[in-house]
Each structure stands twice: as structure tokens, then as C-alpha cells.
C-alpha positions in Angstrom: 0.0 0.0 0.0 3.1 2.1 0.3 2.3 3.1 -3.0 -0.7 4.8 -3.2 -0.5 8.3 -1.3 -1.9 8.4 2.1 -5.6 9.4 2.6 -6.6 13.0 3.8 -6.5 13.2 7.5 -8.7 16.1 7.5 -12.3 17.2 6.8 -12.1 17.6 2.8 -15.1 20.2 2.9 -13.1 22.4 5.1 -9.9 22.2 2.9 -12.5 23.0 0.1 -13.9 25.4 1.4 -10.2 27.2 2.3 -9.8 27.2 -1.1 -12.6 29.1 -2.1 -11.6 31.8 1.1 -8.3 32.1 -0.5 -9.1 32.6 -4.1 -11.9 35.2 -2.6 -8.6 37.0 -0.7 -6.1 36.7 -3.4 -9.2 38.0 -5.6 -9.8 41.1 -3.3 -6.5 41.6 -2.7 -5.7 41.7 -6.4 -8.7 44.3 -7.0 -7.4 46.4 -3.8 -4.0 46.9 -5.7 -5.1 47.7 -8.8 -7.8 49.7 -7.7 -5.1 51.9 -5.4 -2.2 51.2 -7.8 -0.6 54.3 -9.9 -2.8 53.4 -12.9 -6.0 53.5 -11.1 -5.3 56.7 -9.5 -4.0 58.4 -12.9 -7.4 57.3 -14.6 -9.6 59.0 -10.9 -7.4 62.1 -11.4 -7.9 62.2 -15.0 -11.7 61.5 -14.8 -12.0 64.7 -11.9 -10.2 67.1 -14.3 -12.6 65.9 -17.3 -15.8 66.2 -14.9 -13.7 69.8 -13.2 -12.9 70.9 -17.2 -16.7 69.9 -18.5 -18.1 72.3 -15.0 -16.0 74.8 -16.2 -17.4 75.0 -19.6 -21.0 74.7 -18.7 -20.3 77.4 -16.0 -18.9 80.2 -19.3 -22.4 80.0 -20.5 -23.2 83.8 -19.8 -24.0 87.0 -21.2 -21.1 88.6 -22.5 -20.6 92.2 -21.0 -18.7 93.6 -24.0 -21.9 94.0 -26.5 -22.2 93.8 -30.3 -21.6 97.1 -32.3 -25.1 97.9 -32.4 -25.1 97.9 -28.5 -27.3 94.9 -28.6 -26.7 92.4 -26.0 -24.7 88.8 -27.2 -25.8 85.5 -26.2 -24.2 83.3 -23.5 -23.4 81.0 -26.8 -20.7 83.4 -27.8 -19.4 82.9 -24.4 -19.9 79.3 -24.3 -18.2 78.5 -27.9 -15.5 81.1 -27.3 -14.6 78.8 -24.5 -14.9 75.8 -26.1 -12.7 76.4 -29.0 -9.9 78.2 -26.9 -9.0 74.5 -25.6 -8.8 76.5 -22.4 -10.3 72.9 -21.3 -8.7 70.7 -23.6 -10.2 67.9 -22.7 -13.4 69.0 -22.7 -12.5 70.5 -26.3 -11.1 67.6 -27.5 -14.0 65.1 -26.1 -16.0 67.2 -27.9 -14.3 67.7 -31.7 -14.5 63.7 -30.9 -17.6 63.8 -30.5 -18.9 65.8 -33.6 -16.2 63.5 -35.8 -18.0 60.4 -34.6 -21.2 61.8 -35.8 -20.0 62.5 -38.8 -18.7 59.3 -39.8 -21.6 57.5 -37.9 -24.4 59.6 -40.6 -22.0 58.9 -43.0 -20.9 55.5 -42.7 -24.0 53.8 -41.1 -27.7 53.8 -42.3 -28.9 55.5 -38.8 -32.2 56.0 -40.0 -33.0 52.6 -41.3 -31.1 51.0 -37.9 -33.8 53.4 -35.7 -36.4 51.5 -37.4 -35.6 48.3 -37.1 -34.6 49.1 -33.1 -38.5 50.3 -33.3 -39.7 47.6 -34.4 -37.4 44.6 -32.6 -38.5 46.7 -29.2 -42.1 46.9 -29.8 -42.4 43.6 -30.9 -40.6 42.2 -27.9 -43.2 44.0 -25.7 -46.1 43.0 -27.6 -45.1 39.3 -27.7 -44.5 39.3 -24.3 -48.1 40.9 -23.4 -50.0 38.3 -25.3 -47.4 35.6 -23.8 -48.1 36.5 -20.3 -51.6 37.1 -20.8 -51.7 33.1 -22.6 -49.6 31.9 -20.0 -50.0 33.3 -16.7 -53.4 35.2 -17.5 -51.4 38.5 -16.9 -49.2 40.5 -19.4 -45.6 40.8 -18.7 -45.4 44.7 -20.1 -48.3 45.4 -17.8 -46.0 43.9 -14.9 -43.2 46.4 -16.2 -45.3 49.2 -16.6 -44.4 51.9 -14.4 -46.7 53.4 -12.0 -46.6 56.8 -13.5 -45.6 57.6 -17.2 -42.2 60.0 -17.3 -43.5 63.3 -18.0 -41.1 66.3 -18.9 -42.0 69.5 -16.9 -43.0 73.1 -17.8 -39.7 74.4 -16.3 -37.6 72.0 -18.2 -39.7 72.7 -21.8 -39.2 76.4 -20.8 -35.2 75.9 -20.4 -34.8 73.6 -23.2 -36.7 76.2 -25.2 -35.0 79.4 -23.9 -31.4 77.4 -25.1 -32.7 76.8 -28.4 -33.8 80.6 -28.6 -30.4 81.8 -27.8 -28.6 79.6 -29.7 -30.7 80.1 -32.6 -29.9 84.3 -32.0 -26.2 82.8 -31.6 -26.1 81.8 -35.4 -28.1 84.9 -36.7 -26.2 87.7 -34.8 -22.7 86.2 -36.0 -23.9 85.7 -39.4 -24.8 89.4 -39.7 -21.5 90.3 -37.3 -19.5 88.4 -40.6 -21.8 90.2 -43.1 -21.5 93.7 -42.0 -17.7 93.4 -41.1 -18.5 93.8 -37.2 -14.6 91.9 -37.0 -12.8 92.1 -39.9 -10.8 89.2 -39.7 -13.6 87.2 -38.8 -15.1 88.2 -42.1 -11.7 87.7 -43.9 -11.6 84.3 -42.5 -15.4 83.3 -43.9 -14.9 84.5 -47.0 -11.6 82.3 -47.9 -13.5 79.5 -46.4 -16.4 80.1 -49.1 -14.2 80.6 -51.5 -12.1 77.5 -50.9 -15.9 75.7 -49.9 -17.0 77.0 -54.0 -14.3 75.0 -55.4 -14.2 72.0 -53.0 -17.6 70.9 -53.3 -17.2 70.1 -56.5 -14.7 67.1 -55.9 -15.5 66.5 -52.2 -18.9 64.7 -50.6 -20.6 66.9 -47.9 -19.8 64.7 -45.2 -15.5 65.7 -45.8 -16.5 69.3 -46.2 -18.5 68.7 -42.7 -15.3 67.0 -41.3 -12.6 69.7 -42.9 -14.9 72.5 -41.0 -15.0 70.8 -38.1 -11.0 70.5 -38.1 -9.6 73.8 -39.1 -12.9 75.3 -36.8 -11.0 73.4 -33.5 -7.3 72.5 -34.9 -6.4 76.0 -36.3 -7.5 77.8 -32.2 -5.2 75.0 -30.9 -2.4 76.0 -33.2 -2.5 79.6 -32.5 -2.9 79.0 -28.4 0.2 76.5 -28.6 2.2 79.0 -31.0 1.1 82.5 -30.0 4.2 84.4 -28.8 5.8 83.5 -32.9 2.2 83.9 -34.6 1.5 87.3 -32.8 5.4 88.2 -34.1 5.2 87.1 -37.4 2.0 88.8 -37.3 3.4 92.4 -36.3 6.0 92.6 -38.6 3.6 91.9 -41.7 1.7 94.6 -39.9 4.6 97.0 -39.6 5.6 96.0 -43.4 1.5 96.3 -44.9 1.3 100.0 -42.8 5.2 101.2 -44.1 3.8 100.2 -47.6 0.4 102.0 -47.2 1.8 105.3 -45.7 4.4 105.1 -48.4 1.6 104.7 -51.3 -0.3 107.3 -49.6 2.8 110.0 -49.5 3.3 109.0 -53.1 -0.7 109.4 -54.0 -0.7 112.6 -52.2 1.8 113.9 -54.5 0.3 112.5 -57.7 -3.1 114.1 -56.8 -1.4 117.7 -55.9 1.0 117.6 -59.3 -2.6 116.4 -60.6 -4.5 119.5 -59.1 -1.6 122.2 -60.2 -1.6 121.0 -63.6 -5.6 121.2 -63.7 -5.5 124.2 -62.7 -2.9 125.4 -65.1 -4.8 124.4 -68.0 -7.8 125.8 -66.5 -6.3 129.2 -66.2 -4.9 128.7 -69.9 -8.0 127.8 -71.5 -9.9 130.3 -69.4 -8.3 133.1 -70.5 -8.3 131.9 -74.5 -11.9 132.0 -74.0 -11.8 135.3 -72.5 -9.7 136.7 -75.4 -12.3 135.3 -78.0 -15.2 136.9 -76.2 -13.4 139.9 -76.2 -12.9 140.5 -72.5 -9.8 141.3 -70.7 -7.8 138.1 -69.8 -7.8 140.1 -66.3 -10.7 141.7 -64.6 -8.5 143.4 -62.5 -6.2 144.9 -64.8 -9.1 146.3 -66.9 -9.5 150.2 -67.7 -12.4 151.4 -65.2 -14.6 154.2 -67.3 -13.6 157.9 -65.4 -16.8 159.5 -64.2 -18.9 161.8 -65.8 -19.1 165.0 -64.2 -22.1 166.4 -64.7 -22.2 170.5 -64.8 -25.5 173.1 -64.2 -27.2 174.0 -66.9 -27.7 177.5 -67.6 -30.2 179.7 -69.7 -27.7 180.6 -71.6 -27.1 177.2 -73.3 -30.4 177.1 -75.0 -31.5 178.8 -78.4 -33.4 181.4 -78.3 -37.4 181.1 -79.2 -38.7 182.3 -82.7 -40.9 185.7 -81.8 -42.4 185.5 -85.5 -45.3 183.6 -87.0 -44.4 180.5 -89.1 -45.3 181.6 -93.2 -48.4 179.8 -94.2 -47.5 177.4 -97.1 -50.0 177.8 -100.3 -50.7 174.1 -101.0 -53.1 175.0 -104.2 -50.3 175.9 -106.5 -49.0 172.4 -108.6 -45.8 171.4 -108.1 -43.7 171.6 -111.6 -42.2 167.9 -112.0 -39.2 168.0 -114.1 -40.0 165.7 -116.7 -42.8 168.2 -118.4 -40.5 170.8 -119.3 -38.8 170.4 -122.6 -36.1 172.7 -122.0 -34.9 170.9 -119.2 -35.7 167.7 -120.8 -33.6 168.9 -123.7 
């Protein structure tokens, strides 16, 4: 019998169930050290700034104090979107470009219309079956058993809130369209119109869903460039602004000077053709030079000056005698 190992001594359920206790402690222990270990406490700390980030973004959501040029009040959207593509909270900024890139590719890439349906339809014909199936079965329907005691209603205040945000963001998009129009920020306007121009030639060779997705990018990537590069953007920047002003003051100097060699020559020929057309009217070329007439100075009139009245009658003329014509008498004809 030597060969056959010897028989437990002791109780095999209690060696069984120490077993069990162990694994149950190594398991614990195992979930204790990971659960305090460096990784763990990296992913806590990185979940508190995400939820601290994501509070501080919800809490930008007000009214601007600076207003728009018209001296109407802005939106808290403005505030809100200024916030979120400053990355001041990068994660929350870059949870959210995720976000909107998944969406993109999800509308593009899957049929989420047609997938809505059929979730409709799998889900109410679960319910349905298992209505009639309970009612068959055990004489009382198993949705009627899940139905809860009070249908999920949404409140006045919440339908008031939800409305007020779609209000102002709705005011967001049709102040800044108007702000671009009318040239409120110039280089907010500079910047929409390359992006329609460049838009006007890439929808011709590009799907709607990869212009959605280049917006998208250059509306979050080219923010994060600027913020991570500012001290050389903001230089660069200056010197093209010293260089465009040294060039305009020097076009202006050099306009100036065209427009006054442009005004004294105009006004040369003016005075030449004026005074041709003075000299072909007869005038003198210069009113001031011109002979003035001398006065007339008048003198009293004597008696003196006068004739003297006739003191005879006028003759009466005899008008019965003929007048002789000259052509009745022949010695004068002769």
C-alpha cells in the first residue's frame, strides 16, 4: 500500500472550502492593488479634471458684458463657444471635436435611419409578444408587470429651459452671421470668406460629409495652433503689420503727391483755356487789370445854353399851287 498516497486526515469540505476563502482573498487583494495602484489613481485624477474641465465649460455659458456694435446684447453661446474652441479645457474641447467626428462618420458610414427602425420595431415587438405571452400563459401580461406606476412626463420648467437654449442659440447663429456680413470683425469676415471661396471649389470634388469634417477641423485644430504658437504667430504677425502700414503710408505719401502735381496742372490748363476764351469773347484776360470808365461829371445847366425862341409867325404854305415835276419841261428835258 506504500504506493498509493496516504488518505486525507482532515475534513475535505473544510480544505475546500479554504480554497474558495483564499481565491476570494487573493481575488480582493488583487482588485485592492489595482484599484489603489498608480494606474488607477492616474485614470480618478484624469476623470476629476474631465468632470472639473466639463463644469467649467458649462459654468462660461453667460451674457457677455462687452456687447455687439449695435449695443445689442450677445448671447451666452458666444461665451460658451468662445470657451470651447480656446481649448482652455482641452479635454473637454477635445471630447467634444471627438464627438462631432464620430457623428459624422456615424451619418455617413452607417444607415442610422434605417437602424432606428428596425430598433423600433425589434422593441415593440418584444413588448407585444410578451403581453400576449403572459396574458396566454399566466393570465397576466408581462409589459403590464413592467409598466411603471406613473408615465415619465417632462416639466414646464424643463420645456421652458430647453426652449429658452434653443432661442439663444438660434440668436447665436443669426447675430454672428450678420456680425461676418456687415464686417463687425474684420478678420472674422476675412476668414469666412476664404472658407467660401475655398468651400465653391471643393464641393465640386469632395462629398458633404468631408466638407463637414474639414470645417470641423480647421474650426477646432487652427484655435489649438495659434494658443500652442502665439508668442511666434503674434510676431510674425506684427512685422507683416509693420511692413502692410510702411507700404500704405508710403503709397499714400506717393498718391498725395500725384493728386497735388494732378490738381496744379488742372488748374494750369484751366487758367490757360480760361483766359483763351476770355480773349475770343473779347474780354480782358484780367478783370483786375481792366480800364475802369472815369466819371462823368455832370455840370449846371444855364439859360444861356439854350437857343433862343422864334418871336415871329411860321409863313403859311399855299398848298393849291402844282408842283412843276421835271419831266414836263422840254427845255430841261432837252
Amino acid at each position: 500500500m506504500a504506493d498509493f498516497p496516504d488518505a486525507p486526515t482532515g475534513n475535505p469540505g473544510a480544505n475546500g472550502n479554504s480554497y474558495v476563502q483564499t481565491t476570494k482573498e487573493n481575488a480582493a487583494a488583487a482588485y485592492q492593488q489595482l484599484a489603489n495602484g498608480p494606474m488607477a489613481e492616474n485614470v480618478k485624477a484624469q476623470s476629476a479634471k474631465t468632470s472639473n474641465e466639463f463644469g467649467n465649460l458649462a459654468a462660461s455659458r453667460r451674457t457677455p458684458s462687452q456687447p455687439a456694435a449695435t449695443g445689442q446684447p450677445l448671447t451666452h453661446y458666444h461665451s460658451f463657444f468662445s470657451e470651447l474652441l480656446s481649448w482652455k479645457n482641452p479635454r473637454a474641447s477635445a471630447i467634444a471635436y471627438a464627438s462631432i467626428v464620430s457623428v459624422i462618420f456615424a451619418v455617413r458610414y452607417l444607415d442610422v435611419l434605417r437602424y432606428a427602425f428596425k430598433l423600433t420595431w425589434m422593441v415593440l415587438g418584444t413588448t407585444v409578444l410578451a403581453e400576449l405571452t403572459g396574458k396566454l400563459v399566466l393570465n397576466n401580461g408581462l409589459a403590464t408587470q413592467l409598466r411603471p406606476r406613473r408615465y415619465h412626463t417632462i416639466s414646464r420648467e424643463t420645456l421652458d429651459a430647453a426652449i429658452g437654449d434653443v432661442h439663444e442659440l438660434v440668436n447665436f447663429f443669426v447675430i454672428e452671421a450678420q456680425r461676418i456680413l456687415f464686417a463687425e470683425n474684420v478678420g472674422a469676415s476675412a476668414a469666412a470668406f476664404l472658407g467660401a471661396f475655398i468651400s465653391y471649389y471643393l464641393v465640386k470634388v469632395m462629398p458633404l460629409w468631408g466638407l463637414a469634417l474639414a470645417a470641423t477641423t480647421t474650426l477646432f485644430v487652427v484655435p489649438l495652433a495659434y494658443t500652442s504658437n502665439q508668442e511666434l504667430i503674434d510676431h510674425h504677425l506684427k512685422q507683416a503689420g509693420d511692413v502692410i502700414n510702411d507700404q500704405t503710408a508710403q503709397f499714400r505719401s506717393v498718391a498725395q503727391k500725384q493728386a497735388a502735381q494732378a490738381t496744379d496742372l488742372t488748374k494750369q490748363y484751366m487758367g490757360d483755356y480760361t483766359t483763351k476764351a476770355q480773349q475770343l469773347l473779347g474780354r480782358s484776360p484780367s478783370p483786375e487789370a481792366s480800364a475802369k470808365p472815369a466819371p462823368v461829371v455832370s455840370e449846371p445847366v444855364a439859360e444861356k445854353d439854350f437857343p433862343a425862341a422864334p418871336s415871329t409867325e411860321f409863313n403859311k404854305v399855299d398848298t393849291t399851287t402844282e408842283p412843276v415835276v421835271p419831266g414836263e419841261n422840254p427845255q430841261l428835258a432837252s
